[in-house]
C-alpha positions in Angstrom: 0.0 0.0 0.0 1.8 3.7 -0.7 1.1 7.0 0.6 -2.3 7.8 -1.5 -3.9 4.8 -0.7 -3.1 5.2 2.9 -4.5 8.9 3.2 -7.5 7.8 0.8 -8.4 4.4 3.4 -7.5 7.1 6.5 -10.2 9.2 5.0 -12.7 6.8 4.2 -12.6 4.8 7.8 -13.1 8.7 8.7 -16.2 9.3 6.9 -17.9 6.0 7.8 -17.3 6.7 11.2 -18.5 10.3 10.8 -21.8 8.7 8.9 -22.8 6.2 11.3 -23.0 8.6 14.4 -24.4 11.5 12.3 -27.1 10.0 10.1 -28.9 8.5 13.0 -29.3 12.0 14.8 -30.0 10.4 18.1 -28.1 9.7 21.1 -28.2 6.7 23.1 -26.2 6.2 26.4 -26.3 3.7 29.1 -24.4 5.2 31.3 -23.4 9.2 32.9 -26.4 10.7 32.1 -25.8 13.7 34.9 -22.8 13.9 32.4 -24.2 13.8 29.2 -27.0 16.4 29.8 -24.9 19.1 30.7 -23.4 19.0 27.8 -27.2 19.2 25.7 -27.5 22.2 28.4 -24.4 23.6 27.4 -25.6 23.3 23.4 -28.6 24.8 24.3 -27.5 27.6 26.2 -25.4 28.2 23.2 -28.7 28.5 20.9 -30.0 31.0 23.4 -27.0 33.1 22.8 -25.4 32.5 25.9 -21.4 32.7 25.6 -19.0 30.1 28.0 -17.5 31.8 30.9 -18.9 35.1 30.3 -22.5 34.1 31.1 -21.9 30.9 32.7 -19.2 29.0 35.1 -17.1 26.1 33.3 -13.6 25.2 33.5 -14.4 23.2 30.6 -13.5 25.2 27.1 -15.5 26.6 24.6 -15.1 24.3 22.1 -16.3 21.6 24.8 -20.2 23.6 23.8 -19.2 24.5 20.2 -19.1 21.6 19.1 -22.7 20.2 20.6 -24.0 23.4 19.3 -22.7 22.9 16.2 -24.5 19.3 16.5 -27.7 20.9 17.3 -27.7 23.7 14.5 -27.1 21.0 11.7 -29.4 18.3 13.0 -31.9 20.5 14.6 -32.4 18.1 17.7 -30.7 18.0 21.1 -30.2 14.2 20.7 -28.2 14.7 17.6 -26.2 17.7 19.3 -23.0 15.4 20.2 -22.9 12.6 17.5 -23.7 15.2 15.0 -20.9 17.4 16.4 -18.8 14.5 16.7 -18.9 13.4 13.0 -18.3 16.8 12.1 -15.1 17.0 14.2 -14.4 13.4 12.7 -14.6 15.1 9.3 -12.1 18.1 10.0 -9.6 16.0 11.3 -9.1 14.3 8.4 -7.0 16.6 6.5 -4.8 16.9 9.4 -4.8 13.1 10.1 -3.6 12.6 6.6 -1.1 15.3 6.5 0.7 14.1 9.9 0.3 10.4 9.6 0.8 9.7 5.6 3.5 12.6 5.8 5.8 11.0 8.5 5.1 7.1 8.8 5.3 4.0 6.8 2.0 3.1 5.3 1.3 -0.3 7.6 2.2 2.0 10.5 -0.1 5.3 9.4 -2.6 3.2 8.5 -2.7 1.0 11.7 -2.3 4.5 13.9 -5.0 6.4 11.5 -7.5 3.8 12.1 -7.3 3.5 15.8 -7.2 7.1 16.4 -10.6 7.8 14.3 -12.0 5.2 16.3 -11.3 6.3 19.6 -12.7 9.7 18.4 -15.7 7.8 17.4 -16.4 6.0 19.6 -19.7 6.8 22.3 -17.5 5.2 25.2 -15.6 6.7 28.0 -11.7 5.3 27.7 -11.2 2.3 29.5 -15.1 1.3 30.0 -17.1 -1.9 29.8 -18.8 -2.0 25.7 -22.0 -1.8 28.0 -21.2 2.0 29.4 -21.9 3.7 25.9 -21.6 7.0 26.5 -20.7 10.5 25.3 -19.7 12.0 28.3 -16.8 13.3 28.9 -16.7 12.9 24.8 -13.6 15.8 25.3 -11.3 13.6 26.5 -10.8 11.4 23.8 -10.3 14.5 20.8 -7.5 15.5 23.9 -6.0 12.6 23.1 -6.0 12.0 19.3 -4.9 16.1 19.0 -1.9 15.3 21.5 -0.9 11.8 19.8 -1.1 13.9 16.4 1.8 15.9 17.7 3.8 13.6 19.4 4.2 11.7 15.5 5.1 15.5 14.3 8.6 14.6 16.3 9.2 12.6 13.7 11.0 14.3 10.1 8.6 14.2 7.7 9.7 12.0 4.3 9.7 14.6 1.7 10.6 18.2 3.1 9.0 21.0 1.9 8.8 24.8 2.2 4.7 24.4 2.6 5.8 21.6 3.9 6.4 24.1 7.3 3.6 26.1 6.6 1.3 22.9 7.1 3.4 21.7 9.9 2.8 24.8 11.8 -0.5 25.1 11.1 -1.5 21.8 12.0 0.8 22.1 15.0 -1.2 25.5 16.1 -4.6 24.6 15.1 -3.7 20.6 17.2 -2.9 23.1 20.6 -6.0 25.6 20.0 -8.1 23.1 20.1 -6.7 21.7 23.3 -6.8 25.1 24.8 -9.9 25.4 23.9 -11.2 22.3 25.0 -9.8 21.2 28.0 -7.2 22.8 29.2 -5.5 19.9 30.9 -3.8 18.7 27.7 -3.0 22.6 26.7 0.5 22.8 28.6 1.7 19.3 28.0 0.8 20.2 23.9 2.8 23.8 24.3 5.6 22.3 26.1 5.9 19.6 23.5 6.1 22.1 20.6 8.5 24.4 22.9 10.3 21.2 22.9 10.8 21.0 19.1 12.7 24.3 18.9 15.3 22.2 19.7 15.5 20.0 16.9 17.7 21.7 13.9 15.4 20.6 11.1 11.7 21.3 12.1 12.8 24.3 14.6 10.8 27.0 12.0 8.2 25.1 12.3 7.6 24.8 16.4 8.4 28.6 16.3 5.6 29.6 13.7 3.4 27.6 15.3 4.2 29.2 18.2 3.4 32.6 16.6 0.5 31.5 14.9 -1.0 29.9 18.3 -0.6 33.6 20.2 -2.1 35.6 17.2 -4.9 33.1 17.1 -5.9 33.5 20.6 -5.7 37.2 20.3 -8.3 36.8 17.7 -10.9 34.6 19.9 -10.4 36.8 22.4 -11.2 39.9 20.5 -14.5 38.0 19.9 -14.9 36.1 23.1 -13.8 38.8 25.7 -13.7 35.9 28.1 -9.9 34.4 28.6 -9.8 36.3 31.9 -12.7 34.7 33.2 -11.4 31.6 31.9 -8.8 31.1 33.8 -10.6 32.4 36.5 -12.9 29.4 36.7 -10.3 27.3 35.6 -8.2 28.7 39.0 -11.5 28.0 41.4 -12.0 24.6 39.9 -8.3 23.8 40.2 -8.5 24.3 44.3 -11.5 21.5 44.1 -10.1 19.1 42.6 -6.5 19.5 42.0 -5.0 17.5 44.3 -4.0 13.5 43.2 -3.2 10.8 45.8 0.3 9.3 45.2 -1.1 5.9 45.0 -3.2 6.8 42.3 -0.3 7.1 40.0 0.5 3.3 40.9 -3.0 2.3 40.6 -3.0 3.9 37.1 0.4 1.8 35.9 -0.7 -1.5 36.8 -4.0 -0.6 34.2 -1.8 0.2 31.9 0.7 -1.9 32.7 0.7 -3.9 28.9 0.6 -0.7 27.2 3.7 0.9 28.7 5.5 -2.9 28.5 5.1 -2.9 24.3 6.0 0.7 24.5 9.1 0.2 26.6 10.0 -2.3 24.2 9.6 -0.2 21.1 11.6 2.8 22.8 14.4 0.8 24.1 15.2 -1.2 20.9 14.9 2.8 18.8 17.2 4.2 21.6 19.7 1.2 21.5 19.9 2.3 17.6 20.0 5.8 17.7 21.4 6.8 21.3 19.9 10.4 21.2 19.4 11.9 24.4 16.3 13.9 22.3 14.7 10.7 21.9 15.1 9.8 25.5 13.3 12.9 26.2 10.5 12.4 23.8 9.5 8.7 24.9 10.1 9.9 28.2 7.3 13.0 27.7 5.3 10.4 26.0 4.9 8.2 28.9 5.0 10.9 31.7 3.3 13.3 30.2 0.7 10.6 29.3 0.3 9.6 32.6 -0.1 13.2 34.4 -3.0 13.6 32.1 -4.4 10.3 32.4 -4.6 11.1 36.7 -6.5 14.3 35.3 -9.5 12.2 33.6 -12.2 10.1 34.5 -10.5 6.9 33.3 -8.2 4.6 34.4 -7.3 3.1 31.0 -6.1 4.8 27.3 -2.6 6.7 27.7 -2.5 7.2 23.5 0.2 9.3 23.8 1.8 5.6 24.4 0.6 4.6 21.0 1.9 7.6 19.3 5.4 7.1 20.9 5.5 3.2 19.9 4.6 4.4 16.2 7.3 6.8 16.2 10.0 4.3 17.7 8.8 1.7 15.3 9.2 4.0 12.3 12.6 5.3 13.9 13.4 1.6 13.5 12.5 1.1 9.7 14.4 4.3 9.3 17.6 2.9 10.9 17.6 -0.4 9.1 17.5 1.2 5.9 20.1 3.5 6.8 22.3 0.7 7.7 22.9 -1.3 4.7 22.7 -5.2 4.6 25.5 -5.4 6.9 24.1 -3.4 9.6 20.4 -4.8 9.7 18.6 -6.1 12.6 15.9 -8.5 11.4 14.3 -7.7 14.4 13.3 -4.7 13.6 11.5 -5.5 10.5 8.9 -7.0 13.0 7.9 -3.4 14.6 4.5 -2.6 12.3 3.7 -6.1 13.0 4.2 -5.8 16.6 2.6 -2.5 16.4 -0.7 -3.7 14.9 -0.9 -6.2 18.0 -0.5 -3.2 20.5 -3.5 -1.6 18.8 -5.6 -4.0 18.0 -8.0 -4.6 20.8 -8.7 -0.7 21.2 -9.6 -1.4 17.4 -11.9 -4.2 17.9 -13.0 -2.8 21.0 -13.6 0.8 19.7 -15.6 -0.4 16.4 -17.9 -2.7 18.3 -18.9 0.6 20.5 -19.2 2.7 17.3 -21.3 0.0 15.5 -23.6 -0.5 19.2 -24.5 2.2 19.1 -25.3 3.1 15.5 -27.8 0.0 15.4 -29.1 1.1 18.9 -29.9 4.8 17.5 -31.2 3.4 14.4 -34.0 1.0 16.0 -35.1 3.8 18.5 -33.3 1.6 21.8 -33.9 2.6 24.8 -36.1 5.0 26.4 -36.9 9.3 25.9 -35.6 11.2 29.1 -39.4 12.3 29.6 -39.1 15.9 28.5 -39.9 17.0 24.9 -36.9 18.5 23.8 -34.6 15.5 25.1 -37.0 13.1 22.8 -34.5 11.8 21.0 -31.9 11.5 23.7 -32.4 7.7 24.6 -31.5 5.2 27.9 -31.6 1.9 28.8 -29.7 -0.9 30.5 -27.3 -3.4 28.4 -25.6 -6.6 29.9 -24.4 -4.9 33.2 -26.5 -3.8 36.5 -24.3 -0.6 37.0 -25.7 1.6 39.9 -28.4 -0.7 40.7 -31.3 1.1 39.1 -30.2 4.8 40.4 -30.1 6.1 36.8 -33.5 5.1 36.3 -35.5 6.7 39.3 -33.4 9.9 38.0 -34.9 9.7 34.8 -37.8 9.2 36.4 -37.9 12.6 37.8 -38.0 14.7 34.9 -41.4 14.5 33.3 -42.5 14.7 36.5 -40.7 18.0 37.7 -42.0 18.8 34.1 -45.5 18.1 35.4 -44.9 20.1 38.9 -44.2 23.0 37.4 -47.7 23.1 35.0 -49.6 21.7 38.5 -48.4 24.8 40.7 -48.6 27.3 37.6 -45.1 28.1 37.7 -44.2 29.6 34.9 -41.1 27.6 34.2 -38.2 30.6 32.8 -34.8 30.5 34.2 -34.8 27.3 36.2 -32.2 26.1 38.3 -31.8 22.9 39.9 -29.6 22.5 42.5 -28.0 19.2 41.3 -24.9 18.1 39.2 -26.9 18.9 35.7 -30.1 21.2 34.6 -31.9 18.9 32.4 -35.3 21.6 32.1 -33.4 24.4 30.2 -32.5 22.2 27.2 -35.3 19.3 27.7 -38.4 22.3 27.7 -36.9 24.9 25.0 -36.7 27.9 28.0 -34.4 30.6 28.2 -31.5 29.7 30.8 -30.4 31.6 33.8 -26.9 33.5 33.1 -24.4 34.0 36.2 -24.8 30.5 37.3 -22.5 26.9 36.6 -22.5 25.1 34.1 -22.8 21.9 36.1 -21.9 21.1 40.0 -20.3 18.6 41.3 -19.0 18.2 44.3 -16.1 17.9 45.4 -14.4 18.2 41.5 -15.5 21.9 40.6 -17.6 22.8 44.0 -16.9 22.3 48.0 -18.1 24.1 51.0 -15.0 26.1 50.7 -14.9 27.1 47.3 -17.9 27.9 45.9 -20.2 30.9 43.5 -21.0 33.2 46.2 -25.2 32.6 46.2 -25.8 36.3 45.6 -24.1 35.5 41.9 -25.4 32.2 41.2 -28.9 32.9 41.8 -29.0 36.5 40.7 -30.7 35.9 37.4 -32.6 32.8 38.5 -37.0 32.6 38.6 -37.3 29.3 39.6 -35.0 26.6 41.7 -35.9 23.4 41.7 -34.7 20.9 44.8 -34.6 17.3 43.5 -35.1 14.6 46.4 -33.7 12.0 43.9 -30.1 13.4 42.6 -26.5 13.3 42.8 -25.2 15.9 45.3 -28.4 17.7 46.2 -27.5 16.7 50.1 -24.7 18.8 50.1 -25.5 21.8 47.7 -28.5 22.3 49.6 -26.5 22.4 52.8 -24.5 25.4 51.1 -27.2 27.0 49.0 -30.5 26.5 51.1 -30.6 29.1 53.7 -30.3 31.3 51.2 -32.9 29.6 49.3 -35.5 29.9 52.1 -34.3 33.7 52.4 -34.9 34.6 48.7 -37.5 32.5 47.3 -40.7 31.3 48.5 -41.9 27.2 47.9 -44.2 27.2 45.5 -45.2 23.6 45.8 -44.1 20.3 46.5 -44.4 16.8 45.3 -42.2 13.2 46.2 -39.7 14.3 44.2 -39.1 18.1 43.8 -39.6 21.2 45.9 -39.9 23.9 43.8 -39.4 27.3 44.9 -40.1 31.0 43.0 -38.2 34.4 43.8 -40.1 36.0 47.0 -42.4 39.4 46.5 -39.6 42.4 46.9 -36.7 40.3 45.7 -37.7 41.9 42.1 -37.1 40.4 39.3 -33.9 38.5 37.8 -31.2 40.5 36.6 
């Protein structure tokens, strides 16, 4: 197979992948719904003109609500918001997929890499899960991933050098770190340091450096239309002194998961440092495996270091490289085997990855599962596979929407600017209403929210009409402890059911800001 055929079956896997979570324009999950549906609130808050940071809390970034917006605008319907948005991403990866892989690696080895990377962006499963957990929450993490394994391969020299050669290079490099700035900014300094990195490497130096330039004119552009970086890393800050803190035998726990993973990697950078015995190199399968594993204590998920992958591709090219280099003196036969080994180390992540993207394709396609119970989330379906999970929890949560829904239309509150003091608001989104502004885009406690750090209540509930106190939810125990004196201060209950308390802004509060 040569270099065309490689970027035409990269871009075809692409497409297919794109197409089977786009045409069904319907989500189905099985598992993290509190996760998923603050993602359709952050889509829908976006519709409503609502701009991340400015009028809302999230230390998540603005592409982590683009891109479900984007999802929604095309298909029209929240529960095509992220596989929508997904397949378009898939789509506009492609050319820089293509340009990275095809331009730098033997075809087995591009091929092999491009596959499994498109797959782990397409596929509705949360690294490291059971096939039953499909899911697109925390969808973020695994576009962090592929963007950061794109630009550990650019370490390599690409084949045929170019003058827009660099161009592309640098663009691809800055558009690879925007993203990641803009998406979660957990993967940003790991993606800047890398490219810092390459400054010092006499060949693609021009490169890192324009990239470098491109990256700070760039932001100075969304900023110009955003007016929000401040308050970006001022939430980012708050959230840090939540949940920023990792206990030491964490990091152990996390190398025994992926304990395979860095064995075939340690093999692949051992026998490409026995050949080259570059100190750089050290450094980059060293960044490969650290950095990988910082991250990876970041993220919900114990399993999927891909920087790994990258830095096994990039020894096992370094490899081919060498032997050819050498002459038929100076060959290893050993090393001929790397694409084959390299095929092995990705091949369950393959199989595993296409059976999730192919689940869920036929599950959105027969109408699986069941509606969330409110009209807008219609075509936002769960249901239980093969595994008991939390014991029916998710279910009886669901089972409070239509309900609270139904509360609102029994006491004649007039339901505009609802929050619900819970981890996720699924009435914004789920019954077309305008959203409060001031408040957070989700709460959880003990990652973003504590009883030490915390939006002041004056803020949060500043532009709010209605709160709504679940008695079935995921932290309401302790955000009511923090938020409901002043609850019982400001607003008055307007009724109350078995499964929500529902209270309205008191006469001579006035009206929401």
């Amino acid at each position: 197979m040569n270099a065309r055929n490689t970027a035409f079956s990269i871009a075809g896997l692409s497409l297919v992948c794109a197409l089977l979570l786009a045409l069904p324009a319907r989500t189905v999950t099985s598992a993290y719904v509190n996760d998923l549906l603050l993602f359709l609130d952050g889509a829908h808050r976006i519709a409503w003109g609502q701009v991340p940071n400015r009028d809302f809390h999230t230390a998540l970034g603005l592409l982590a609500y683009y891109i479900p917006a984007a999802g929604l605008w095309i298909s029209g319907e929240l529960g095509g918001a992220l596989p929508v948005g997904m397949g378009l991403l898939i789509v506009l990866f492609i050319p820089i997929m293509v340009h990275v892989l095809v331009g730098r690696l033997r075809p087995v080895l591009a091929l092999a890499l491009g596959a499994f990377l498109v797959l782990v962006l397409a596929a509705p499963i949360n690294l490291g899960d059971s096939l039953s957990s499909v899911t697109f929450a925390m969808y973020y993490n695994r576009i962090g991933w592929v963007a950061l394994a794109l630009l550990a391969v650019m370490y390599l020299r690409p084949v045929q050098a170019s003058r827009l050669g660099l161009w592309l290079d640098a663009a691809v490099a800055a558009i690879l770190v925007l993203v990641l700035i803009y998406l979660k900014i957990t993967y940003a300094p790991v993606a800047i340091a890398f490219v810092v990195f390459m400054l010092l490497d006499k060949q693609q130096w021009r490169w890192a450096a324009l990239s470098l330039a491109l990256i700070a004119v760039a932001m100075l552009v969304v900023e110009l239309f955003w007016h929000g970086t401040w308050l970006y890393v001022q939430d980012l800050l708050e959230t840090a002194k939540v949940s920023g803190q990792r206990d030491p035998a964490g990091y152990v726990y996390a190398v025994l998961r992926n304990l395979p993973d860095f064995l075939v990697f340690g093999v692949f950078a051992g026998m490409a440092l026995a050949r080259t015995r570059s100190w750089r190199d050290g450094l980059f399968y060293l960044f490969c495996s650290v950095a990988g594993l910082l991250i990876l204590m970041q993220n919900a998920h114990g399993w999927g270091i891909i920087t790994l992958f990258a830095g096994a591709a990039v020894a096992g090219e370094t490899l081919l490289r060498r032997r050819e280099q050498a002459g038929v003196a100076g060959r290893w036969a050993v090393d001929a085997g790397a694409p084959l080994l390299f095929v092995l180390m990705v091949l369950p992540g393959l199989g595993n990855h296409t059976i999730a993207v192919v689940s869920h394709f036929s599950m959105a396609v027969s109408g699986w599962g069941q509606p969330l119970g409110l009209a807008g989330l219609d075509q936002v379906r769960f249901g239980r596979l093969w595994s008991p999970g939390d014991n029916g929890f998710t279910e009886k949560y669901i089972g409070t929407f239509a309900p609270g829904a139904e509360a609102l239309a029994q006491f004649g509150v007039v339901p505009e600017r609802v929050l619900v003091l819970d981890f996720a608001n699924p009435f914004s989104a789920g019954l077309n209403i305008q959203p409060p502004s001031g408040d957070l885009s989700w709460m959880h406690w003990g990652r973003n929210i504590n009883k030490a750090v915390f939006v002041p209540p004056e803020q949060l509930f500043a532009d709010v009409g209605v709160v709504m106190v679940p008695t079935i939810g995921i932290n309401v125990g302790q955000l009511e402890g923090l938020y409901g004196p002043f609850i019982t201060q400001n607003f008055v209950l307007a009724g109350q059911t078995d499964l929500w308390r529902i209270f309205v802004r008191a006469p001579g509060q006035g009206e929401p800001s």
